[in-house]
C-alpha positions, -999 to +999 in steps of 0.1 A: +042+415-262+060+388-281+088+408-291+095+415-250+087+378-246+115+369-276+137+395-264+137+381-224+144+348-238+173+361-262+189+375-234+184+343-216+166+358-189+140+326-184+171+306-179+187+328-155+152+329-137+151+287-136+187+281-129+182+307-098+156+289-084+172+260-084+206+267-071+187+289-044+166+254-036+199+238-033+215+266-012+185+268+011+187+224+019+225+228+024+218+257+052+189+237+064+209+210+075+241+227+079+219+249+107+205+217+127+238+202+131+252+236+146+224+247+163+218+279+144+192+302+158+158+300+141+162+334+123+194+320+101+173+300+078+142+328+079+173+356+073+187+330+041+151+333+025+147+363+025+182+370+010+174+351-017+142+363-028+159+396-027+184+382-050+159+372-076+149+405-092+187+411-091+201+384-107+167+389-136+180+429-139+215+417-147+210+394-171+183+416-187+207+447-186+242+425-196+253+401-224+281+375-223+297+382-260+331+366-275+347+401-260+336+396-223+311+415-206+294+443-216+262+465-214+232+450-234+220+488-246+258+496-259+256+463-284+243+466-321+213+447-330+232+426-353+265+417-327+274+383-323+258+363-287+284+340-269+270+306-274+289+300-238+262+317-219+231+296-231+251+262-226+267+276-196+231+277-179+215+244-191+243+230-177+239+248-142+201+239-145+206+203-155+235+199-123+205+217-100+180+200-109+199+167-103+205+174-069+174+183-062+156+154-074+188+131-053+176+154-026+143+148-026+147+111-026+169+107+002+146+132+022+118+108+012+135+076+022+154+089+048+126+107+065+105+069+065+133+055+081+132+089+107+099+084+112+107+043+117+130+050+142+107+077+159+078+053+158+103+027+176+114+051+204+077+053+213+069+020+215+076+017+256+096-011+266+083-029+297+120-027+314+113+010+315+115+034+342+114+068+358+124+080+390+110+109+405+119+134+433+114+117+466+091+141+489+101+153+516+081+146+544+104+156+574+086+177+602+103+207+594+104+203+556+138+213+549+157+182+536+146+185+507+183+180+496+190+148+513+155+135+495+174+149+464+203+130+472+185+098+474+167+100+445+199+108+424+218+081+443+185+055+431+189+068+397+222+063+390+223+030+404+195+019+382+211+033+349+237+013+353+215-020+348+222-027+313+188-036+301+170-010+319+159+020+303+161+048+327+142+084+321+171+114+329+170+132+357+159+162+340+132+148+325+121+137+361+129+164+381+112+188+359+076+168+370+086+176+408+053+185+422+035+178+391-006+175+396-006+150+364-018+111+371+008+084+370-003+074+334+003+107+321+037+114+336+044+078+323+036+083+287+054+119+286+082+104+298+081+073+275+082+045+304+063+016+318+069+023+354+077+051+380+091+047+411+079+077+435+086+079+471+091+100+507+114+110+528+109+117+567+139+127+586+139+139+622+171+142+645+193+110+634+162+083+623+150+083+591+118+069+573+123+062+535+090+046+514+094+040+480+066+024+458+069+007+423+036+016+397+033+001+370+019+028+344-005+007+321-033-002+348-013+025+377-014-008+399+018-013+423+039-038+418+062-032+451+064-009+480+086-009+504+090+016+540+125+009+557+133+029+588+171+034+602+193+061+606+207+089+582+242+065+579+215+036+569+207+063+531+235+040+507+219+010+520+187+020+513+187+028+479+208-006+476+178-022+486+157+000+463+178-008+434+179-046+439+140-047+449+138-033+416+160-057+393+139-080+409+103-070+401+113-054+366+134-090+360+163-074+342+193-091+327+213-081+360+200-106+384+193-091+417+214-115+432+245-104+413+235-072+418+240-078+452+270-095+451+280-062+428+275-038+457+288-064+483+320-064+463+327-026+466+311-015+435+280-002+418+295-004+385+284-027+362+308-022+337+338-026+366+320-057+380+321-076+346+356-068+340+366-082+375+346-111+368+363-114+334+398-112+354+384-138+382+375-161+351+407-160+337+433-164+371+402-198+378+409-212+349+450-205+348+447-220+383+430-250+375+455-256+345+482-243+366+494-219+340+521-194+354+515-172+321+478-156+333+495-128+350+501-097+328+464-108+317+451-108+350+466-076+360+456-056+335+421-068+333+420-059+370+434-026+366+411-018+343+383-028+366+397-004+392+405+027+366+364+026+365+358+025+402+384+037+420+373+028+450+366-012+441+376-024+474+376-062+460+395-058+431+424-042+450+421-073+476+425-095+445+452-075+429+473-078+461+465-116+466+481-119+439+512-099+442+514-119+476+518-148+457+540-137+431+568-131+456+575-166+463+593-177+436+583-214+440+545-214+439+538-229+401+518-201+393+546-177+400+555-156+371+595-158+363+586-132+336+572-104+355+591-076+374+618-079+406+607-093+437+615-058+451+589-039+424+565-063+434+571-057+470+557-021+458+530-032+440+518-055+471+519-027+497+502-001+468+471-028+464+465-044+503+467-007+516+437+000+491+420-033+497+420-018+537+415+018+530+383+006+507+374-025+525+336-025+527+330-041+562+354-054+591+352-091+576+370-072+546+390-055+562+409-085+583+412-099+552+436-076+538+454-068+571+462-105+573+476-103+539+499-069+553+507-092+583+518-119+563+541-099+540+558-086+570+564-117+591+540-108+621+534-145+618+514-151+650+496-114+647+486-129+614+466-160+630+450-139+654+438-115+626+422-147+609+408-163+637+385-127+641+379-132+606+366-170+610+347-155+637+327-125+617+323-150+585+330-187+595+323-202+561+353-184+542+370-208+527+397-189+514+401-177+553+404-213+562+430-221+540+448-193+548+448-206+588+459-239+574+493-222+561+500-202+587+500-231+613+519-250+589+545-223+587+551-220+621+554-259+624+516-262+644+511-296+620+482-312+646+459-272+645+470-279+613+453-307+602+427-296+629+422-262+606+414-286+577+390-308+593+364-281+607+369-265+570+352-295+561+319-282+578+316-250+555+288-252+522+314-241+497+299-221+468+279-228+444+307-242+415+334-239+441+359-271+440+378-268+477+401-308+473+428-289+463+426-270+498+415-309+520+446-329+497+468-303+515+466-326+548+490-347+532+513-330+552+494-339+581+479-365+574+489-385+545+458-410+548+434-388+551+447-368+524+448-399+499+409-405+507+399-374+501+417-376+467+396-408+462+367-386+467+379-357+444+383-379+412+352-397+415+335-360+411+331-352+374+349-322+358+377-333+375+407-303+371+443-306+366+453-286+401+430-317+419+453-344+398+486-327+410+470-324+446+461-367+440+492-375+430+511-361+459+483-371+483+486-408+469+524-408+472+523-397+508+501-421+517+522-448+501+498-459+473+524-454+446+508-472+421+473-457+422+501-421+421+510-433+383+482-429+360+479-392+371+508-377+355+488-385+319+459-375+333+472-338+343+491-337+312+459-338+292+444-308+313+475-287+316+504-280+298+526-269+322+560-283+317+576-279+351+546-295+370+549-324+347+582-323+355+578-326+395+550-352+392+574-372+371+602-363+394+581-373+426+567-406+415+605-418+401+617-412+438+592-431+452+600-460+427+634-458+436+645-450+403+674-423+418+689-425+384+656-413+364+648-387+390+686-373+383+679-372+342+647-354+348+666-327+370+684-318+335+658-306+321+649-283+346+660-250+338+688-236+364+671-205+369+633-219+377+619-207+400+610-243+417+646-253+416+645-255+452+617-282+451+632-299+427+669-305+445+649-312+482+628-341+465+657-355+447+678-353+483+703-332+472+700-307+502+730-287+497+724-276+458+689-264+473+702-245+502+725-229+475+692-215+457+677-200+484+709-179+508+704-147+481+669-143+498+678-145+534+685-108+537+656-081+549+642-072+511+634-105+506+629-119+540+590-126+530+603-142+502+617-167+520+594-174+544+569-184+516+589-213+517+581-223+555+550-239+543+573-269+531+582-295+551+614-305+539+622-265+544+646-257+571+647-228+586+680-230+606+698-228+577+691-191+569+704-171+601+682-137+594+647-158+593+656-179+621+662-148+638+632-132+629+610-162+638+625-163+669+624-132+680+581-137+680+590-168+699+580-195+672+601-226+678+593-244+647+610-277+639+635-279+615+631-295+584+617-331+577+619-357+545+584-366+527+578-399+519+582-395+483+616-383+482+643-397+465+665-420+490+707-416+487 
C-alpha cells in the first residue's frame, strides 16, 4: 500500500487531483455568472458539472499512465526505473494550485461581501415606500360586458400618467394585469406587488354615457383614502383619467403638485420630463426679458425643441416657439436677435410653429390664440382684432391677449380703444409672480400721465426689473417729468447689460434736455447695422436717414416686417407705398406719423 501511495505521489497524481479541483471550482464560478448574464438555460451549468466530474478520472489516468521527462512526453510503463523526472512538472502544478486557490479564496470574498450588499439592496427594495402604487384592471361593468378593452384602455391610460410622476413608484402593468380577477384581499395583492396603495375601479358603458368609479386603498389598514364616480360620455375617457391622476398626486402628496400637474395637462402635455424642459425654456426667455438680453435666443430655441422632440404633440411649446419667431421678424424689438437666421428662414420657422400651435391647440381659447398670431403675420389686421376679442371673450383675464389688443389698435392708429384696451386690463388678477407695468407704462402713448403714474406705482414695488425701468424712463419723459426720467438710466444699467438700450435711454433723455449735440455723439456709437437704427435716427429727428433703413422691407417678403413697426408713433406709413397699400386695401385709415415728446428738436 505505501509503495502505490509513493508511487501516485511520484507521478504527481495527488497534485493533478488538487490542481483539478480547483481550476474546475474556478471554471464552474466563471460559467455560473457568465450563464446569468446571458440567460443560459438551466441545464448549461447542470451539463458543465457533469463534464467535469467526467473529467476527473481522466485527467487522474493520464497523469498516472504519462510522465513529463527532459525529452517531452512519454508513456510512464516505457521509462526505466532509474530515468530522470522533469522537475517542470511538479513546480508547474504548485504553481497552477497556488494561482487556483487564489482565485478562489478572492472569489469567495467578493461572493461574501457582495452577496451582503445583494441581500442589502434586496432588503431595501422590500421595504414599501408610502408613495407606492398599483393600478389594476378596471372592471367592466357595462350591460353587455364587452368593453372590456376600453376598461383596458383606461387603465393603461391611468397608469402611464401616474409613472410619469417622478416620485411615485408605479407597479408594471404586467405585474397588475396578471392579478385581473384575482380572489386575493387588497393586503395581499399589495404586498406581492411591493406597494402601499391600489387603485381598483369600474367601468359601465352603454350607448354614448359612460360611468367610471375609481377608489384609492390604502393597503396597511385596506381603508380608502378617495373614491371618486364621474359620469359623462365616451369623448369625456382623457379627462377622466386626468382627474384620476391629479386626485391622486393629491392624496399620495407627491413631489408633482397636483396643481402643476394640472397646469402640465392644461399645457398640452402629460410629460413630465417635456413640462420641465419648457419651464426651463420659459425661465430662461423671463429672465432675458426682464434684463432685456437679445442673446437668450439659440438657448431658448433649443431648450424648446427639445421639449417638443419628447411630446410631439406639446401644443404650448409650439405656441411659444412661434411667439417668438413672431417677434424675431421685427428687427427693432430689443430682444431681437441680429445673430440668428434671415428674416425669410424665420418666416419658415413662424408658419412651421403657429400651424402646430393650431393643429395641437388643446381648446378654442388656444386655438385663437395662435390664429391671431397667423393673422398678424399676414397683415389681416382687423381679422386679427376680431380673433382676439373672441378670445377676451372665452378667457377675459389673459393678459398676454390684452396686450396683444393694445397693439393691434395701436397699429392701426385706434389710440383712444387703445388706451381704453389698457384700462379694462387693469381689472384682470395677474398671476401669481406675474409683473404686467411693463404692459400699463405702454399708455404712454396714449396717455402720457397716466403712464408716468403707473411707473410711480411700479418702482415703489420691490424686485423692481430692468424692462419696468426702461418702461419708467420713457413713461416719465412723455409725461414731461424729465428729471425724475434721469436716475433710471443707472438704475437699468445695474440690472441689464444691454448696450443698445442704454444707449436709447441715454439718447432719449439728451433730447429731452435739449442737448442735440450729445444725442448726435451717442448716435456714433450705434452700430450702422443695428437693428434699432431706425429708433435711433426718428428720436434724434433725423427722419430721412430712418426712412433710408427701413425702404429694403417694403416689398411682399418682408411686408410683416415692416408693419411690426406701425406700433410706433413716430412711424409713418405713407412713406412705404406697398404697406400703405396693403393697409388700405382692409380700409384702415391710420394717421401718419407723429413726434414724441422726448424727441430731439432741430
Amino acid at each position: 500500500m505505501r509503495q502505490l501511495l509513493n508511487e501516485l505521489r511520484r507521478r504527481n497524481v495527488f497534485r493533478v487531483a488538487v490542481a483539478y479541483v480547483v481550476a474546475g471550482w474556478v471554471i464552474a464560478q466563471i460559467a455560473d455568472l457568465a450563464a446569468d448574464a446571458f440567460a443560459a438555460p438551466d441545464w448549461f451549468m447542470r451539463m458543465l458539472i457533469v463534464l467535469l466530474l467526467l473529467g476527473l478520472p481522466l485527467a487522474l489516468f493520464f497523469s498516472w499512465a504519462y510522465e513529463l521527462t527532459p525529452a517531452g512526453v512519454v508513456r510512464a510503463d516505457e521509462l526505466p526505473p532509474d530515468a530522470p523526472k522533469d522537475p517542470r512538472a511538479g513546480k508547474r502544478l504548485n504553481a497552477a494550485i497556488i494561482a487556483g486557490l487564489a482565485v478562489a479564496v478572492v472569489g469567495l470574498l467578493w461572493d461574501k461581501f457582495s452577496g451582503d450588499e445583494q441581500e442589502l439592496d434586496i432588503q431595501a427594495q422590500n421595504v414599501v415606500t408610502d408613495k407606492s402604487i398599483a393600478v389594476l384592471p378596471f372592471a367592466d361593468f357595462s350591460p353587455g360586458s364587452d368593453q372590456g378593452w376600453f376598461a383596458d384602455g383606461l387603465t393603461d391610460e391611468i397608469l402611464n400618467a401616474l409613472a410619469r410622476v417622478p416620485d411615485l413608484r408605479v407597479a408594471s402593468r404586467t405585474s397588475t394585469f396578471a392579478l385581473r380577477d384575482s380572489a386575493e384581499e387588497i393586503p395581499a395583492i399589495a404586498e406581492r406587488l411591493g406597494v402601499a396603495h391600489i387603485l381598483e375601479g369600474s367601468v359601465r358603458r352603454a350607448g354614448d354615457r359612460l360611468r367610471v368609479t375609481a377608489q384609492l386603498i390604502r393597503a396597511s389598514d385596506d381603508m380608502h383614502l378617495w373614491s371618486e364616480t364621474y359620469d359623462g360620455s365616451a369623448e369625456d375617457s382623457i379627462k377622466i383619467q386626468e382627474d384620476i391622476s391629479v386626485a391622486i398626486g393629491r392624496a399620495l402628496q407627491t413631489a408633482m403638485d397636483p396643481e402643476e400637474l394640472a397646469e402640465m395637462i392644461a399645457a398640452g402635455t402629460r410629460s413630465v420630463a417635456a413640462w420641465e424642459i419648457y419651464l426651463k425654456a420659459q425661465d430662461i426667455g423671463r429672465k432675458a426679458r426682464n434684463k432685456l438680453d437679445a442673446g437668450f435666443s439659440p438657448l431658448y430655441v433649443a431648450e424648446m425643441r427639445r421639449a417638443i422632440q419628447i411630446d410631439p404633440d406639446f401644443s404650448q411649446a409650439h405656441f411659444s416657439l412661434a411667439v417668438h419667431y413672431l417677434l424675431q421678424l421685427d428687427p427693432t424689438r430689443t430682444l431681437y436677435d441680429p445673430s440668428g437666421p434671415p428674416l425669410a428662414q424665420r418666416r419658415v420657422l413662424f408658419d412651421a410653429a403657429v400651424d402646430e400651435a393650431i393643429r395641437t391647440a388643446q381648446n378654442e381659447t388656444d386655438r385663437l390664440a395662435a390664429a391671431s398670431l397667423k393673422a398678424n403675420v399676414e397683415l389681416r389686421l382687423l381679422d386679427d382684432i376680431d380673433v382676439v376679442q373672441r378670445q377676451l371673450e372665452l378667457a377675459p383675464d389673459s393678459m398676454s391677449a390684452w396686450s396683444r389688443l393694445f397693439t393691434l389698435y395701436m397699429s392701426i392708429g385706434d389710440t383712444e380703444k387703445a388706451r381704453e384696451t389698457v384700462i379694462a386690463s387693469m381689472d384682470v388678477q395677474p398671476d401669481p409672480g406675474e409683473r404686467p407695468f411693463p404692459f400699463y407704462m405702454s399708455m404712454h402713448r396714449v396717455d402720457p400721465e397716466a403712464a408716468a403714474a403707473m411707473a410711480d406705482e411700479a418702482l415703489a414695488v420691490p424686485g423692481t426689473t430692468a424692462i419696468e425701468y426702461y418702461h419708467a424712463h420713457r413713461a416719465y419723459l412723455a409725461a414731461g417729468q424729465i428729471e425724475k426720467a434721469a436716475p433710471l438710466i443707472r438704475a437699468f444699467e445695474r440690472l441689464s447689460d444691454e448696450r443698445e438700450s442704454v444707449l436709447m435711454m441715454r439718447v432719449r433723455q439728451a433730447c429731452a434736455e435739449g442737448r442735440v449735440d450729445d444725442a448726435d455723439k451717442i448716435l456714433a456709437e450705434v452700430a450702422e447695422d443695428s437693428n434699432s437704427r431706425w429708433l435711433f435716427l426718428k428720436t434724434l429727428g433725423l427722419h430721412e436717414e430712418a426712412r433710408e433703413t427701413l425702404v429694403h422691407l417694403d416689398n411682399p417678403a418682408t411686408l410683416s416686417s415692416l408693419a411690426g413697426f406701425l406700433v410706433y408713433q413716430m412711424f409713418d406709413h405713407n412713406e412705404f407705398p406697398l404697406l400703405k397699400s396693403e393697409l388700405e386695401s382692409q380700409g384702415i385709415n391710420r394717421p401718419p406719423g407723429r413726434s414724441v415728446p422726448y424727441q430731439c428738436k432741430r
